[in-house]
DSSP file (Angstrom, degrees, kcal/mol; ACC not computed):
  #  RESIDUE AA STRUCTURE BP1 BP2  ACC     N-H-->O    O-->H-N    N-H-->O    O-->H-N    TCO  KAPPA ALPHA  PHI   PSI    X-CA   Y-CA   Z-CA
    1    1 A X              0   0    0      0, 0.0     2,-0.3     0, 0.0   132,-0.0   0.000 360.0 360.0 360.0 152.9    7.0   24.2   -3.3
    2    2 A X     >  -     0   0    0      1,-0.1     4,-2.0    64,-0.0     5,-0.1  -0.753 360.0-108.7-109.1 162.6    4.5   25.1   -0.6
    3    3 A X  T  4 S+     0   0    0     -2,-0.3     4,-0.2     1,-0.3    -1,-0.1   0.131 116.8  47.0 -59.6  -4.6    3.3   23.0    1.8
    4    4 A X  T  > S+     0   0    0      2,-0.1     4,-1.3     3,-0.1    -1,-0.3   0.572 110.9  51.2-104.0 -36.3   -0.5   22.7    0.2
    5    5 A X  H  > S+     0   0    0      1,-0.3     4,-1.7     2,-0.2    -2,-0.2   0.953 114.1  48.4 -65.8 -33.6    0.9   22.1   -3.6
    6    6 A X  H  X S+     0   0    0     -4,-2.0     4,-2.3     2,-0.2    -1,-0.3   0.828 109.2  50.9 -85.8 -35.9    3.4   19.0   -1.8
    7    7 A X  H >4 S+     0   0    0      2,-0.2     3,-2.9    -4,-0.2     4,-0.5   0.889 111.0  49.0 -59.9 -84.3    0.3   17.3    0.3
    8    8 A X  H >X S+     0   0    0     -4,-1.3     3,-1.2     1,-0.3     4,-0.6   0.455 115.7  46.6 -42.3 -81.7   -1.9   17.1   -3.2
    9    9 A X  H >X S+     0   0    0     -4,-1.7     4,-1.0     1,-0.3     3,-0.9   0.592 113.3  47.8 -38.4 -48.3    1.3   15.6   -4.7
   10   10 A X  H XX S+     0   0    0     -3,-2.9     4,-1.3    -4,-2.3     3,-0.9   0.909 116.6  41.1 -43.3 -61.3    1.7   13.3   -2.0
   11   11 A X  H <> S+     0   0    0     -3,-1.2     4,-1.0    -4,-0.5    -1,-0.3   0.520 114.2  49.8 -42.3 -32.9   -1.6   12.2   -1.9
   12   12 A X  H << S+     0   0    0     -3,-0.9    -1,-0.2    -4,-0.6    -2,-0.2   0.301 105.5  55.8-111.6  -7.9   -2.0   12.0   -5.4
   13   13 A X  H XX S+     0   0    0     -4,-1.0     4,-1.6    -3,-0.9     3,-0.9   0.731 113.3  48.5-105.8 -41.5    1.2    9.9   -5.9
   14   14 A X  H 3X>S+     0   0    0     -4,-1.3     4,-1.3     1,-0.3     5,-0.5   0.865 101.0  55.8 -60.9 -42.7   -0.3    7.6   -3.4
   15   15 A X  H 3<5S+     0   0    0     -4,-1.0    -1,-0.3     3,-0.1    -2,-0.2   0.417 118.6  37.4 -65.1   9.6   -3.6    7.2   -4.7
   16   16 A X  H <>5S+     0   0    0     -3,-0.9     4,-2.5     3,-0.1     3,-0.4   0.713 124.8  40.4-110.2 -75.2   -1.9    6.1   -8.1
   17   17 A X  H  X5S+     0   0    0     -4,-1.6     4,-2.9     1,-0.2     5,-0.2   0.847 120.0  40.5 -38.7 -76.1    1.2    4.0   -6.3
   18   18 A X  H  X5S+     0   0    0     -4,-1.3     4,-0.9     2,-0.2    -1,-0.2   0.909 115.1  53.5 -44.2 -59.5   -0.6    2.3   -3.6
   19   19 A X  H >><S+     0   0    0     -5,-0.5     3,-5.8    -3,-0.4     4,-5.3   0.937 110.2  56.8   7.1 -93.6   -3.8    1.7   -6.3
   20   20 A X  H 3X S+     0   0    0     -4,-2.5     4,-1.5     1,-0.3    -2,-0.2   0.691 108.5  42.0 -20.6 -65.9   -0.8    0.0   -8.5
   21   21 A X  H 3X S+     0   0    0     -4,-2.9     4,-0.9     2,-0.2    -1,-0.3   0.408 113.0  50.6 -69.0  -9.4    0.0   -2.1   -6.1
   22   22 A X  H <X S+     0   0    0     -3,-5.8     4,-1.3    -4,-0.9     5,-0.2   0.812 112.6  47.4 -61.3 -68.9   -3.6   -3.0   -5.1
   23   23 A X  H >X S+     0   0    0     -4,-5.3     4,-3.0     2,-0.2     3,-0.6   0.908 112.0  49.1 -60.2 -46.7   -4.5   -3.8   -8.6
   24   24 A X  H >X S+     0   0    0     -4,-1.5     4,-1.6     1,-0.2     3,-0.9   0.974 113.6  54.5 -46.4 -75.9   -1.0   -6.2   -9.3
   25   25 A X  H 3X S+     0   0    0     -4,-0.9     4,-1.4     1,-0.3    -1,-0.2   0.471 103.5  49.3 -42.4 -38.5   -1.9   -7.8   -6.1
   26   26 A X  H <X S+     0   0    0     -4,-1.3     4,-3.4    -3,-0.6     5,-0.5   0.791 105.8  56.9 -44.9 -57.9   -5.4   -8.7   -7.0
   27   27 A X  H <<>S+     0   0    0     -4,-3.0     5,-1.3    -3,-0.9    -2,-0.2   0.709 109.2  48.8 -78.1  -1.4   -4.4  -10.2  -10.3
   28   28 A X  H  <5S+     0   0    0     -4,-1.6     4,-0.5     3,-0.2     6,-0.4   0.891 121.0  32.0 -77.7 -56.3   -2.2  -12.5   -8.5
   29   29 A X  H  <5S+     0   0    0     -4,-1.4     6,-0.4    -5,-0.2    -3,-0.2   0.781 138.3  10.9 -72.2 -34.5   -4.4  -13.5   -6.2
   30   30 A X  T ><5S+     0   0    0     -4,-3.4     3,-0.6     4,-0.1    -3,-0.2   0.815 128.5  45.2-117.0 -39.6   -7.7  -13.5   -7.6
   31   31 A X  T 3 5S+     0   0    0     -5,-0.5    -3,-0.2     1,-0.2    -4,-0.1   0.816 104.1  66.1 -93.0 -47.5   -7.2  -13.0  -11.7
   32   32 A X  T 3 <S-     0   0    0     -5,-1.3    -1,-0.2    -4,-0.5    -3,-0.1   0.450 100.3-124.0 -73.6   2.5   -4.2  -15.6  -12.0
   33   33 A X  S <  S+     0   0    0     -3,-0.6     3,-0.2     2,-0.2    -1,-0.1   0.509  80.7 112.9  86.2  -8.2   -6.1  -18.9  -11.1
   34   34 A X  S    S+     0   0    0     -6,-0.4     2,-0.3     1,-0.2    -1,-0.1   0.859  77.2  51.2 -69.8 -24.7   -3.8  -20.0   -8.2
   35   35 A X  S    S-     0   0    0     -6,-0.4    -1,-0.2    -7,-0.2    -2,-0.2  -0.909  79.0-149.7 -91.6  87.2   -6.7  -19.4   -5.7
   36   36 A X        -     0   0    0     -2,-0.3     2,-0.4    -3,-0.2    68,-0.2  -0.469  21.2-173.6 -59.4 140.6  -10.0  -21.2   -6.6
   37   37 A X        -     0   0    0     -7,-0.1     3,-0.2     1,-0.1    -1,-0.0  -0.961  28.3-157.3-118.4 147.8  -13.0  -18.9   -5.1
   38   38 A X  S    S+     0   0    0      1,-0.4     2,-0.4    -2,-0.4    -1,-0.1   0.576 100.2  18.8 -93.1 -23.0  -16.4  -20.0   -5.2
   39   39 A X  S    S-     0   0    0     -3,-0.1    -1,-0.4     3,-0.0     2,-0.2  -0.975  89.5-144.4-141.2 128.3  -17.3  -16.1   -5.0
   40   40 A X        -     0   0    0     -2,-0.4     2,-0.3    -3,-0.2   -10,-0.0  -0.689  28.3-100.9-103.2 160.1  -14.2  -13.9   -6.0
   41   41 A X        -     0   0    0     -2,-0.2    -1,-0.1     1,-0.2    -4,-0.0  -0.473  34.3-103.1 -93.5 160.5  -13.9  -10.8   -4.2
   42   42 A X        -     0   0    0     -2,-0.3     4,-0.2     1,-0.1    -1,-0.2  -0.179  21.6-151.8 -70.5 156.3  -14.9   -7.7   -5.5
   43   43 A X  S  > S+     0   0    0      3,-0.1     4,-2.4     2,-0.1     3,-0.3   0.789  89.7  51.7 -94.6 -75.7  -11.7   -5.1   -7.0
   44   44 A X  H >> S+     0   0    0      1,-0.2     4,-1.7     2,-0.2     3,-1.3   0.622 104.5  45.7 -18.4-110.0  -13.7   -1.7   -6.3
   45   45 A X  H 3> S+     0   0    0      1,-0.2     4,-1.9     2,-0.2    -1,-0.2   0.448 121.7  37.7  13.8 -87.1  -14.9   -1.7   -2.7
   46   46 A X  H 3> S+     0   0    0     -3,-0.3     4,-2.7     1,-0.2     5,-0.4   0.840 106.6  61.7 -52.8 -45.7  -11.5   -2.9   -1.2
   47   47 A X  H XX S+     0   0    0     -4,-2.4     4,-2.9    -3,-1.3     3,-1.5   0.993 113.7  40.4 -50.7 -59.6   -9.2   -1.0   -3.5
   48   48 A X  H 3X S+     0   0    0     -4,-1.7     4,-0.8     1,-0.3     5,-0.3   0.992 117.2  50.8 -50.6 -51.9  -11.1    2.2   -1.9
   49   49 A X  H 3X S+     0   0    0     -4,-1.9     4,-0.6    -5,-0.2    -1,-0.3   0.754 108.2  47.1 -55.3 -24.7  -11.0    0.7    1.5
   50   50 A X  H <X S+     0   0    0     -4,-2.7     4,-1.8    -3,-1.5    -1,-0.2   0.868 112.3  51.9 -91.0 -44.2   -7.5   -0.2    1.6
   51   51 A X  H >< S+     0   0    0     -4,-2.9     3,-2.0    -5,-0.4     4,-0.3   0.796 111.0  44.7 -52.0 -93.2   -6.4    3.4    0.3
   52   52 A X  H >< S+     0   0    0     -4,-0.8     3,-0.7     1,-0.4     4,-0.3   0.509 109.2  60.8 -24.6 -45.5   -8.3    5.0    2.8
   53   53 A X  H 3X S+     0   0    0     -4,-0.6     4,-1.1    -5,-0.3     3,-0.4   0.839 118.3  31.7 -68.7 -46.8   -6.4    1.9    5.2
   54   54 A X  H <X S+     0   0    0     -3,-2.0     4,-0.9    -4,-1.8    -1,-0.2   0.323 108.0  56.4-102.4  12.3   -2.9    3.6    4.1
   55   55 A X  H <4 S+     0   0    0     -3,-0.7     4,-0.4    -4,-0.3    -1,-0.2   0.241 108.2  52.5-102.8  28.8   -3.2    6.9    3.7
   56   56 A X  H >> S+     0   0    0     -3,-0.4     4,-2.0    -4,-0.3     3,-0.8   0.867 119.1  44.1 -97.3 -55.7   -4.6    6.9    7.7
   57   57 A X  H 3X S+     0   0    0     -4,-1.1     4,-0.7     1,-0.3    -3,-0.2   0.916 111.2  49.3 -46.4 -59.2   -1.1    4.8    8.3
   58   58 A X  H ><>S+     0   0    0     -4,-0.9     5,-2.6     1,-0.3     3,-0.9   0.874 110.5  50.0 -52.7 -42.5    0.8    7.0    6.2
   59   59 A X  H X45S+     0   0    0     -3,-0.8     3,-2.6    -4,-0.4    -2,-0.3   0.977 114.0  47.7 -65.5 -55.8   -0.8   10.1    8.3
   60   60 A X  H 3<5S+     0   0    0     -4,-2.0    -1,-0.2     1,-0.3    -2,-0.2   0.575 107.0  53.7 -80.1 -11.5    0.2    8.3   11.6
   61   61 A X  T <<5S-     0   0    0     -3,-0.9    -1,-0.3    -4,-0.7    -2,-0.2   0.259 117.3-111.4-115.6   7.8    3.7    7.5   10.5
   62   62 A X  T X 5S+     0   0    0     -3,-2.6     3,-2.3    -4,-0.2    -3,-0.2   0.514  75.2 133.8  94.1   8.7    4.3   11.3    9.7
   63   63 A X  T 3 < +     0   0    0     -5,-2.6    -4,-0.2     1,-0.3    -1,-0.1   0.580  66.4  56.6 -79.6  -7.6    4.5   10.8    5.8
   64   64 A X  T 3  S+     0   0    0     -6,-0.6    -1,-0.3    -5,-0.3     2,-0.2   0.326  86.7  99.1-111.3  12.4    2.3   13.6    4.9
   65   65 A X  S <  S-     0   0    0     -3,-2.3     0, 0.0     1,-0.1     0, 0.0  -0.701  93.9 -84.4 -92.4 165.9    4.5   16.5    6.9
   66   66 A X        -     0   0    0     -2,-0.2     4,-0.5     1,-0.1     3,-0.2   0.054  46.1-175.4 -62.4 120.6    6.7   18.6    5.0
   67   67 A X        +     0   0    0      1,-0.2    -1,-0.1     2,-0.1     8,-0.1   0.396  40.3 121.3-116.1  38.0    9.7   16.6    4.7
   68   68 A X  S    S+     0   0    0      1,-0.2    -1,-0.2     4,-0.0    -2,-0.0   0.921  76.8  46.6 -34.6 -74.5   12.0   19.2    2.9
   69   69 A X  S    S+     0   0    0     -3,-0.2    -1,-0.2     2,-0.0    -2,-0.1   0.583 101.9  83.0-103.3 -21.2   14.7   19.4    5.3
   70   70 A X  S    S-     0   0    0     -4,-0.5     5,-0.0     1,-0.1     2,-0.0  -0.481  83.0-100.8 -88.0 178.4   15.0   15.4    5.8
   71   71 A X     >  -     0   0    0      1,-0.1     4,-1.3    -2,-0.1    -1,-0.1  -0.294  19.0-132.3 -74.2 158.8   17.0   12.7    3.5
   72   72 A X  H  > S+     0   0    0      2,-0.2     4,-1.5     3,-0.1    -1,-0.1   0.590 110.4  66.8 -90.6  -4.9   15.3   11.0    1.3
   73   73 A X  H  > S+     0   0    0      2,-0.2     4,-1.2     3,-0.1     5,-0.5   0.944 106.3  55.6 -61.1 -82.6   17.0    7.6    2.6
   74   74 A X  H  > S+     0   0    0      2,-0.2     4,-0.8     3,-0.1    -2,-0.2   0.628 107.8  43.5 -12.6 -48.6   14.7    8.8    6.0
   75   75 A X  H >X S+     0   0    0     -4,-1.3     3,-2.6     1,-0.2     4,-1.3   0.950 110.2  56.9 -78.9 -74.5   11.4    9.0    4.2
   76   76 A X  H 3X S+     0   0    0     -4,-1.5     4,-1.1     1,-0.3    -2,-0.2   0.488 113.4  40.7 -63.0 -17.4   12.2    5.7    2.5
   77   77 A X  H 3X S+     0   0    0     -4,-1.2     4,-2.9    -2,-0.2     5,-0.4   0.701 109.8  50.9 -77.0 -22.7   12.6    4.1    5.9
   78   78 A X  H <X S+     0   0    0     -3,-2.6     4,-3.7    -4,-0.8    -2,-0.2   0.947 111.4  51.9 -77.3 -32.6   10.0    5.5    7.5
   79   79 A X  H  X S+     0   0    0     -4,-1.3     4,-2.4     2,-0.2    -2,-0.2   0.907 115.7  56.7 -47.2 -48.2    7.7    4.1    3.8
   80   80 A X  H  X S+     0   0    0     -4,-1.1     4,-0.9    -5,-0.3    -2,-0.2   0.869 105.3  34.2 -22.5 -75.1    9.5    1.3    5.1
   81   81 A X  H >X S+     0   0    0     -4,-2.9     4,-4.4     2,-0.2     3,-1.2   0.952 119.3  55.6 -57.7 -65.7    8.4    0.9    8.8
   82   82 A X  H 3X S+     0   0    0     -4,-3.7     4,-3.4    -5,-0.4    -3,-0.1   0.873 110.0  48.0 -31.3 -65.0    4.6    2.2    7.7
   83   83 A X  H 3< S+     0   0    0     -4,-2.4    -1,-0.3     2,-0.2    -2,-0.2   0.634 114.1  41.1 -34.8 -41.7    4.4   -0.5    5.1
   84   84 A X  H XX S+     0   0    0     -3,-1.2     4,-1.6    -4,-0.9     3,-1.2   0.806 113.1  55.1 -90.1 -36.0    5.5   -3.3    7.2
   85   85 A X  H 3X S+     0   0    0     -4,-4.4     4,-1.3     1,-0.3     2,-0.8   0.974 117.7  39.4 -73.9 -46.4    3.3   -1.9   10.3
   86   86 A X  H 3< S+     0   0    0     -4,-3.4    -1,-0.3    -5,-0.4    -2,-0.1  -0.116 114.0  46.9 -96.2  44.9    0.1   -2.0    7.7
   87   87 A X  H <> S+     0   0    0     -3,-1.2     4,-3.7    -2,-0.8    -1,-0.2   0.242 106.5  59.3-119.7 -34.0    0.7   -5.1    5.9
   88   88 A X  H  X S+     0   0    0     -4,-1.6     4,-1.0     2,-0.2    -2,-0.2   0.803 113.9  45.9 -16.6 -55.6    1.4   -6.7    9.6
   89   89 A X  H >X S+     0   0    0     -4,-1.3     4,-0.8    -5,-0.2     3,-0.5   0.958 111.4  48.0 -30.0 -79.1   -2.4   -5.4    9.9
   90   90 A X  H >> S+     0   0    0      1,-0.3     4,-3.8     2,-0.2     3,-2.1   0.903 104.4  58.2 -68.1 -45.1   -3.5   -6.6    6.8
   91   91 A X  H 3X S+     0   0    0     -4,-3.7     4,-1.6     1,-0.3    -1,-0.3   0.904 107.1  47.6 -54.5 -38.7   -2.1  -10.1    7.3
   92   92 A X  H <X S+     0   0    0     -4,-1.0     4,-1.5    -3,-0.5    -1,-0.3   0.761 108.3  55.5 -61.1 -17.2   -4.1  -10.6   10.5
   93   93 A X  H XX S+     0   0    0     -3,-2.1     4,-1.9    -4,-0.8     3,-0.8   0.957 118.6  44.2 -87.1 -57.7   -7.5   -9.2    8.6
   94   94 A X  H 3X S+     0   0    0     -4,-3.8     4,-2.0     1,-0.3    -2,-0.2   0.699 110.2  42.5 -84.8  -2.5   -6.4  -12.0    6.4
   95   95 A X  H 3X S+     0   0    0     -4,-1.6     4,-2.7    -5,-0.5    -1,-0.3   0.862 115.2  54.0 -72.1 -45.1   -5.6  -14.6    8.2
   96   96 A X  H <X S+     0   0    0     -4,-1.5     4,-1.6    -3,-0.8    -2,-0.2   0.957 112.1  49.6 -74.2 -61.2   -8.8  -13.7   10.2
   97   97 A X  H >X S+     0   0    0     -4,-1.9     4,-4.0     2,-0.2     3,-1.7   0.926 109.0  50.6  -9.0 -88.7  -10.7  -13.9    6.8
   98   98 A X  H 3X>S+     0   0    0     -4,-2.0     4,-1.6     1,-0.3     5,-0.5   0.864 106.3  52.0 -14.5 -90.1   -9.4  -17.0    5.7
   99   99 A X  H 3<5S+     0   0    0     -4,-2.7    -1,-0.3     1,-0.2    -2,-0.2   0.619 109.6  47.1 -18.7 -45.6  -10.1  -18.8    8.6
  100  100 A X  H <<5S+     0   0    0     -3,-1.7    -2,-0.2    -4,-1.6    -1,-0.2   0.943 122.2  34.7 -76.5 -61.1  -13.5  -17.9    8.7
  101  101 A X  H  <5S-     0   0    0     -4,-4.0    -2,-0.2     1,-0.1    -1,-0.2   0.726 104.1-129.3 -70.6  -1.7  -14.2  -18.6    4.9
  102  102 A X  T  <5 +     0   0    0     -4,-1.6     2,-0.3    -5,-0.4    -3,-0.2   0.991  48.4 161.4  40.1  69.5  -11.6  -21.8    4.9
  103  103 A X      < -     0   0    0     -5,-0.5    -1,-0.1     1,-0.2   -66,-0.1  -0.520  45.2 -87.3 -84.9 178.2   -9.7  -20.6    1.8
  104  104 A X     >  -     0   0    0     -2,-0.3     4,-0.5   -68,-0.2     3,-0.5  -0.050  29.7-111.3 -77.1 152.6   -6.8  -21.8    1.4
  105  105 A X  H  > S+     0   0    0      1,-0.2     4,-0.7     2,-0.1     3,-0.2   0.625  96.7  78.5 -92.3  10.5   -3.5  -20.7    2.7
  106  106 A X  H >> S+     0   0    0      1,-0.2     3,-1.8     2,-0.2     4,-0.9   0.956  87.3  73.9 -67.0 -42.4   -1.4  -19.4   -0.2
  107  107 A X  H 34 S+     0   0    0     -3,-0.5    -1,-0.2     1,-0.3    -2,-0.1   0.789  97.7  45.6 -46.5 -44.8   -3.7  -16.1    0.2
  108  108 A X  H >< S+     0   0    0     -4,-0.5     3,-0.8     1,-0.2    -1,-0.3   0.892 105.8  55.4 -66.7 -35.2   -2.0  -15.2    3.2
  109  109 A X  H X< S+     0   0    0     -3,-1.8     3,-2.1    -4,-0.7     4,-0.5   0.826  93.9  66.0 -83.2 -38.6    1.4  -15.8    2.2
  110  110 A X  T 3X S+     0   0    0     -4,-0.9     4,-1.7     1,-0.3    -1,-0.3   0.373  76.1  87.5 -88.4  41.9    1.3  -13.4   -1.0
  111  111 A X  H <> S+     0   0    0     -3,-0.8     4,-1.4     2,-0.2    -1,-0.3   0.726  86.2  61.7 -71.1 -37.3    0.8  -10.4    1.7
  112  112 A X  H X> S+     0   0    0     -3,-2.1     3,-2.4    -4,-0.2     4,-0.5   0.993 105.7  41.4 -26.1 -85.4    4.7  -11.0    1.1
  113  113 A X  H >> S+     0   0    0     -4,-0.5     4,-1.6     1,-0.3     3,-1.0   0.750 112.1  52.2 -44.2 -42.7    4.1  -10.0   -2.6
  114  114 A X  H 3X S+     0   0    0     -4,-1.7     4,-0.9     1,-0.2    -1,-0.3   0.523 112.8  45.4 -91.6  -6.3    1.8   -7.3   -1.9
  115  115 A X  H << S+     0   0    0     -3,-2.4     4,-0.4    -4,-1.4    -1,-0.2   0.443 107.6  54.5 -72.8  -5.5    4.4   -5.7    0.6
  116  116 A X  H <X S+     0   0    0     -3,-1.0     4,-2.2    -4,-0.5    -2,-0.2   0.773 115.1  44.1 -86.0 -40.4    7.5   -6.1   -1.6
  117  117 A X  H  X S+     0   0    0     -4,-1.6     4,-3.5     2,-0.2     5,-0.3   0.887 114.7  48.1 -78.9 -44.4    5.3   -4.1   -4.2
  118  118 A X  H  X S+     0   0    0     -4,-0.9     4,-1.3     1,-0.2    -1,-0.2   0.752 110.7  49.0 -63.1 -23.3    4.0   -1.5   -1.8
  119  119 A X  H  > S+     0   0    0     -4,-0.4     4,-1.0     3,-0.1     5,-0.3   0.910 116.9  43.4 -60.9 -52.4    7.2   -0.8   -0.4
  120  120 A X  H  X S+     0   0    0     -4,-2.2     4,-1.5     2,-0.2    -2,-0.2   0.783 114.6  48.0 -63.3 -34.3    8.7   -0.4   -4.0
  121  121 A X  H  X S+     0   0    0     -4,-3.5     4,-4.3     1,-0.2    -1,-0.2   0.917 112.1  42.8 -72.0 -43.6    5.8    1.6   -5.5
  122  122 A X  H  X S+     0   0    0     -4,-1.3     4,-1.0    -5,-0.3    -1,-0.2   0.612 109.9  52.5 -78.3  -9.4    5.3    4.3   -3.0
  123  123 A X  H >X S+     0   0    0     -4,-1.0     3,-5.4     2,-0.2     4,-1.3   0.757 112.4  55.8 -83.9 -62.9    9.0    5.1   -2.3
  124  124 A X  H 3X S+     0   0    0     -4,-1.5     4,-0.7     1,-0.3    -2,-0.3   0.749 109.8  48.3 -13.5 -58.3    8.7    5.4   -6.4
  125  125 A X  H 3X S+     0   0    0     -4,-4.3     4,-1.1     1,-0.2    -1,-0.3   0.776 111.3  41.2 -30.2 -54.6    6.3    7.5   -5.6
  126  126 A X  H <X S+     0   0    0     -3,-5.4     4,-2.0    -4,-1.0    -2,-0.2   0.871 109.6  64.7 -78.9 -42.6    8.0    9.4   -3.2
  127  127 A X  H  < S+     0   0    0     -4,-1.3     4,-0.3     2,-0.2    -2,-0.2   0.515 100.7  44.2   3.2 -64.9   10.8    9.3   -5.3
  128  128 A X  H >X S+     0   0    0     -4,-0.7     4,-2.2    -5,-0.3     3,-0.8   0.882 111.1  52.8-104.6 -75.8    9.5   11.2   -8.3
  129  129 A X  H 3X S+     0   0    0     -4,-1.1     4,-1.7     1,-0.3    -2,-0.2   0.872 111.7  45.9 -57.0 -38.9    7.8   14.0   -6.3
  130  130 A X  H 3X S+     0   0    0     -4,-2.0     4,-0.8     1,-0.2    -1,-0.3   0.866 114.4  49.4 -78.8  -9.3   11.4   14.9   -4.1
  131  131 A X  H <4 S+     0   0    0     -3,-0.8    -2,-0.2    -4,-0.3    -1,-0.2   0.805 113.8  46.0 -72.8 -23.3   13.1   14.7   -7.4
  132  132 A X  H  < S+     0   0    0     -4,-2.2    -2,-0.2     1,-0.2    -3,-0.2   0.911 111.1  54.4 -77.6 -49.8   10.2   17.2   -8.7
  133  133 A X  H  <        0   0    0     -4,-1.7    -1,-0.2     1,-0.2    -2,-0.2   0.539 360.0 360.0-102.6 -30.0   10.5   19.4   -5.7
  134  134 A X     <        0   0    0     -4,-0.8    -1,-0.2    -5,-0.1    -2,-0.2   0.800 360.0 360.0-105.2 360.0   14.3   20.2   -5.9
């Protein structure tokens, strides 16, 4: 597969995976009633903002070079690492959030949930595209 045709897939396997895991995360947090908000946050806006927030992580953690010649155990730690360095991120943005609006503190804690699901979707992700590739 050449090296243009394997970025769109990458990319294209992320905007759906990462998405996925945006959108699950949101209806726990905002759709399922566990969090009262007096103004619920918007889906759009952030969903775009947060992709754009991991595939610049993903770029910085090497995920988008041709990874032919490594294991796929290797990319799935290195999905690993990324994930936990940007949801590490995210938890201070929300923590810092919080604070400021005084919501409540469960919010922070399912950054848990929404890193167990990002880890899981995008190696899925990844998954599916080296299984496509060989």
């Amino acid at each position: 597969m050449s090296s243009k045709k394997e970025l769109f897939l990458l990319i294209l396997s992320d905007i759906i995976f990462v998405n996925l895991a945006w959108s699950l995360y949101y209806i726990v947090r905002v759709e399922s009633g566990w969090i009262q908000f007096t103004n619920p946050p918007s889906f759009i806006m952030p969903m775009i903002i947060i992709f754009l927030y991991w595939v610049i992580v993903f770029y910085f953690f090497g995920l988008y070079k041709h990874w032919f010649v490594r294991s796929r155990f290797e990319e799935f730690v290195t999905i690993f690492r990324a994930v936990s360095f940007g949801c590490f991120i995210l938890f201070f943005a929300i923590f810092l959030d919080d604070y400021y609006k005084d919501a409540r503190v469960v919010s922070r804690f399912l950054i848990l949930l929404y890193w167990i699901m990002a880890v899981f979707w995008v190696s899925l992700g990844r998954v599916a595209i080296r299984g496509f590739q060989t």
